[in-house]
C-alpha positions in Angstrom: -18.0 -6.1 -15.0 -16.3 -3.1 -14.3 -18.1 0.1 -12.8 -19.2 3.1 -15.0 -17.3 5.5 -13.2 -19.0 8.7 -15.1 -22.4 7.0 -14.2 -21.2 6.8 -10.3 -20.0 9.9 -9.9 -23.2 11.6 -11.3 -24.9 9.5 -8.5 -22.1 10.9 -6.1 -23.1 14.1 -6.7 -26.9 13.5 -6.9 -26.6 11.6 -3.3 -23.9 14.0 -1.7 -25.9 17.1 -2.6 -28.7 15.5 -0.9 -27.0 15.2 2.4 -26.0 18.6 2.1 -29.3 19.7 1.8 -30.4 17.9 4.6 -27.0 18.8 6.6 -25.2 21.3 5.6 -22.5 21.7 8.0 -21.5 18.2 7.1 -20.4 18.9 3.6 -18.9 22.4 4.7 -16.9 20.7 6.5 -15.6 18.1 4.1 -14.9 21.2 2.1 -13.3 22.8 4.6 -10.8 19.9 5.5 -10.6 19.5 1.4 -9.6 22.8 0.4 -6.9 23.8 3.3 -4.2 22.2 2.2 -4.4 23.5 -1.4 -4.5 27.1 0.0 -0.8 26.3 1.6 0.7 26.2 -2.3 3.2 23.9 -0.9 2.6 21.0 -3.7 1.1 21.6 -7.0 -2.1 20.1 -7.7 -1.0 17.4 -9.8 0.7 16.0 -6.9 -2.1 16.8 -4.3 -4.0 14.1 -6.6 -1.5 11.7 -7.5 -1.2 11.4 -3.7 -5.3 11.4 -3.3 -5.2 8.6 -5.5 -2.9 6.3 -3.5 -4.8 7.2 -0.5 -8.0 6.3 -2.4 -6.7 3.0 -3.2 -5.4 2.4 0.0 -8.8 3.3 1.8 -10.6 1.3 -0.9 -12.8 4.4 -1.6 -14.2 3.9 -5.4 -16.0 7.9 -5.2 -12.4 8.9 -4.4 -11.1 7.1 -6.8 -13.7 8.3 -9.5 -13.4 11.8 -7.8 -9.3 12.1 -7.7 -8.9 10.1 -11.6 -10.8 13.2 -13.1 -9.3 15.9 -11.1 -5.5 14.2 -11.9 -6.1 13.8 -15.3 -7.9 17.6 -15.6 -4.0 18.5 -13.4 -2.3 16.9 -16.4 -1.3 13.4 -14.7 0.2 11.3 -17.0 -0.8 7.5 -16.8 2.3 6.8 -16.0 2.4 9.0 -13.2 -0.9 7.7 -12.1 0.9 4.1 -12.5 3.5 5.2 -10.1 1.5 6.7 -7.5 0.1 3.3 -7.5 3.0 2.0 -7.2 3.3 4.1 -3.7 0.2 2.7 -2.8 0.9 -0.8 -3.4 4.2 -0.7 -1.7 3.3 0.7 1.5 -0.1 -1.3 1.9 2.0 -4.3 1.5 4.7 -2.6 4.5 1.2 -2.2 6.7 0.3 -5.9 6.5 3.7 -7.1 7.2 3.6 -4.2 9.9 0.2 -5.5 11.0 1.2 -9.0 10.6 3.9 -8.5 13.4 0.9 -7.0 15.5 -1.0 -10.1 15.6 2.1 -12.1 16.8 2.2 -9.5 19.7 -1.0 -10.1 20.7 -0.8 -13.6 20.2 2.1 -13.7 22.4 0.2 -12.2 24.8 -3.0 -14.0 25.1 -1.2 -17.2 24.9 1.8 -15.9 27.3 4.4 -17.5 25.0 7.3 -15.6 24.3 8.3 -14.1 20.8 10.6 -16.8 19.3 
């Protein structure tokens, strides 16, 4: 079943305001960090989300993905364009295993002291 993402974002707010409330600083600085690189103006918003979404994906974060769909489509993100953000996304998570991959053989290597092939 797939997640009502209206219904968990509500319950994003509800729980996020409560941490604010109970820690203030916390949340200002999330919205600190969250706001500075919009007040550059060196990409338009639209981008600043397409490129939040392939980071949500890649972090596996379903409130930034809930959070960062709405704002793109309220930017004017097409679903194509969301599609090929994605795309990004996909592509470069696939590089970091194979990246990754290539890590484990180091170590391998290491703790076994056989040399790469």
């Amino acid at each position: 079943m797939m997640l009502n993402w209206e219904e968990y974002l509500q319950q994003l707010i509800t729980e996020i305001g409560e941490i604010g409330r109970t820690s203030p600083d916390v949340v200002r600085g999330y919205r600190t960090l969250s706001d500075a690189g919009s007040k550059t103006n060196k990409l338009d918003g639209k981008t600043r989300e397409l490129i939040a979404l392939a980071v949500a994906v890649s972090l596996r974060c379903d409130g930034c993905i809930t959070t960062h769909t709405t704002a793109a489509i309220k930017q004017g993100a097409s679903k194509e364009e969301i599609v090929e953000a994605l795309g990004v996304a996909i592509s470069i998570n696939a590089g970091a295993a194979l990246v990754y991959s290539a890590r484990v053989l180091d170590a391998y290597h290491a703790k076994t002291g056989q040399a790469a092939a």
